[in-house]
DRENDO-1510 file (C-alpha; in Angstrom, 1 decimal, always signed):
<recs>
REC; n; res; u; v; w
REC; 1; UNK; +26.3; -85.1; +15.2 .
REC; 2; UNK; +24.6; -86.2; +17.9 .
REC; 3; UNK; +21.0; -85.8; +16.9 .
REC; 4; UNK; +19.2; -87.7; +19.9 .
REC; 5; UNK; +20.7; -85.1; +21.9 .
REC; 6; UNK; +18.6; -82.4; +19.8 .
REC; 7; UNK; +15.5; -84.7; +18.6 .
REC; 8; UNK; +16.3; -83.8; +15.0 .
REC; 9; UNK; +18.3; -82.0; +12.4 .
REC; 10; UNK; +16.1; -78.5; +13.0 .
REC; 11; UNK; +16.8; -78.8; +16.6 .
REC; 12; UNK; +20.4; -79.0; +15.7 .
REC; 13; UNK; +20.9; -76.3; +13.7 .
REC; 14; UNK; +18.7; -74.1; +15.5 .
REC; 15; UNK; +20.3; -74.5; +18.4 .
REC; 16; UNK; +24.1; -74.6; +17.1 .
REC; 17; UNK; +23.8; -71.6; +15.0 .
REC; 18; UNK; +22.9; -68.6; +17.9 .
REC; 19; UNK; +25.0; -65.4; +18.1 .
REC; 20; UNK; +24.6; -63.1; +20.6 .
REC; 21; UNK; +25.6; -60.6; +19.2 .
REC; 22; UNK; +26.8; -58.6; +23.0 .
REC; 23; UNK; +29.6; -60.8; +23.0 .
REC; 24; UNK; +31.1; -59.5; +20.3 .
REC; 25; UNK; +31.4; -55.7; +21.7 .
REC; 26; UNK; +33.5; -54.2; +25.5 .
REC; 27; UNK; +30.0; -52.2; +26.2 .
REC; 28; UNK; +26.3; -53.1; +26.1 .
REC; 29; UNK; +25.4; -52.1; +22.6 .
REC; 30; UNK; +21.4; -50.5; +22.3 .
REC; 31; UNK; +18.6; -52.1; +20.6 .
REC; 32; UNK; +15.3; -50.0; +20.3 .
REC; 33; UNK; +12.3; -52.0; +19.4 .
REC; 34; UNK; +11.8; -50.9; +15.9 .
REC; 35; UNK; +15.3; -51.6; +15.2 .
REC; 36; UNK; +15.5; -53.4; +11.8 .
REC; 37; UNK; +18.1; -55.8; +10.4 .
REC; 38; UNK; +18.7; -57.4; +6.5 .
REC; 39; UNK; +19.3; -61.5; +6.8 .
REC; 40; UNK; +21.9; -62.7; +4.1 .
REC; 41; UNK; +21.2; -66.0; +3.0 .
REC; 42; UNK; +23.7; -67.3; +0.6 .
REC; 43; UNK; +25.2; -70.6; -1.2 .
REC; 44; UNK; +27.8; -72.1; -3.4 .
REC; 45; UNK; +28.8; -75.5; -4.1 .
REC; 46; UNK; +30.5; -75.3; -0.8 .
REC; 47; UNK; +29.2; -73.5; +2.0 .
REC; 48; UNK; +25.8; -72.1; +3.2 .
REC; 49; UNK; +26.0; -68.5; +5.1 .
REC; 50; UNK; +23.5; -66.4; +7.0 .
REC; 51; UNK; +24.7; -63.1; +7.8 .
REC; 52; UNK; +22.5; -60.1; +9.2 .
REC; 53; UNK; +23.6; -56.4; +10.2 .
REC; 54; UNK; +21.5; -53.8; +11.6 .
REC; 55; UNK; +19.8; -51.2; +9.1 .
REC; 56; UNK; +22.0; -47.5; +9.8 .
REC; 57; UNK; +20.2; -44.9; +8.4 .
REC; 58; UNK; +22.2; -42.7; +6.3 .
REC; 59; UNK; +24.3; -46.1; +5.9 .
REC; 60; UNK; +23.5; -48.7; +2.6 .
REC; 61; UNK; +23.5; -52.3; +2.8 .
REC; 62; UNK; +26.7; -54.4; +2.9 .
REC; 63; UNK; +24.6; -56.3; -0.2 .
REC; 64; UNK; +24.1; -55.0; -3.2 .
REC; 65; UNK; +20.7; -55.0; -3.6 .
REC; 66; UNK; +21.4; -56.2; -7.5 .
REC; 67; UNK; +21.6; -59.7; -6.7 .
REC; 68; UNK; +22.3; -60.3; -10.3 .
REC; 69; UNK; +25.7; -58.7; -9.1 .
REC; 70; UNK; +26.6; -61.9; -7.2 .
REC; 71; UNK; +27.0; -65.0; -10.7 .
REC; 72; UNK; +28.5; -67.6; -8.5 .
REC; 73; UNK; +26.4; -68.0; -5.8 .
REC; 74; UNK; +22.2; -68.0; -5.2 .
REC; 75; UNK; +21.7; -65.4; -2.8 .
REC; 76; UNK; +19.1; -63.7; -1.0 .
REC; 77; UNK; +17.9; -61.2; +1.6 .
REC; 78; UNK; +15.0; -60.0; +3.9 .
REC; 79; UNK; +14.5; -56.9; +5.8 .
REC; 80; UNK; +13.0; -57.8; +9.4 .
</recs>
């Protein structure tokens, strides 16, 4: 890691852990401005994950919102 390079370990991260999420689809995909998303924060002895999806209505949540459903790792979500 070459932390001089990003001034610190925030800098880092922040910068290393971008998606944009456009690259992932063959046309432009539309945001309106009171689009919301859920943020899925999640750990196990292993690994730390952030994953987000936009909020579709008529669509649920990919998480449960029973996060008593998930025993084997602390987990947690916002809506933004």
């Amino acid at each position: 890691m070459r932390l001089e390079m990003y001034m610190d370990k925030t800098g880092y991260e922040a910068t290393n852990t971008e998606i944009r999420l456009n690259s992932y689809f063959e046309k432009n995909i539309s945001m309106e401005p009171h689009s919301k998303f859920c943020l899925i924060l999640s750990c196990d002895e292993e690994h730390v994950e952030i994953r987000f999806h936009k909020i579709h209505p008529g669509e649920k949540m990919w998480l449960d919102e029973n996060l008593e459903d998930y025993p084997e790792e602390a987990i947690g979500y916002a809506i933004v």
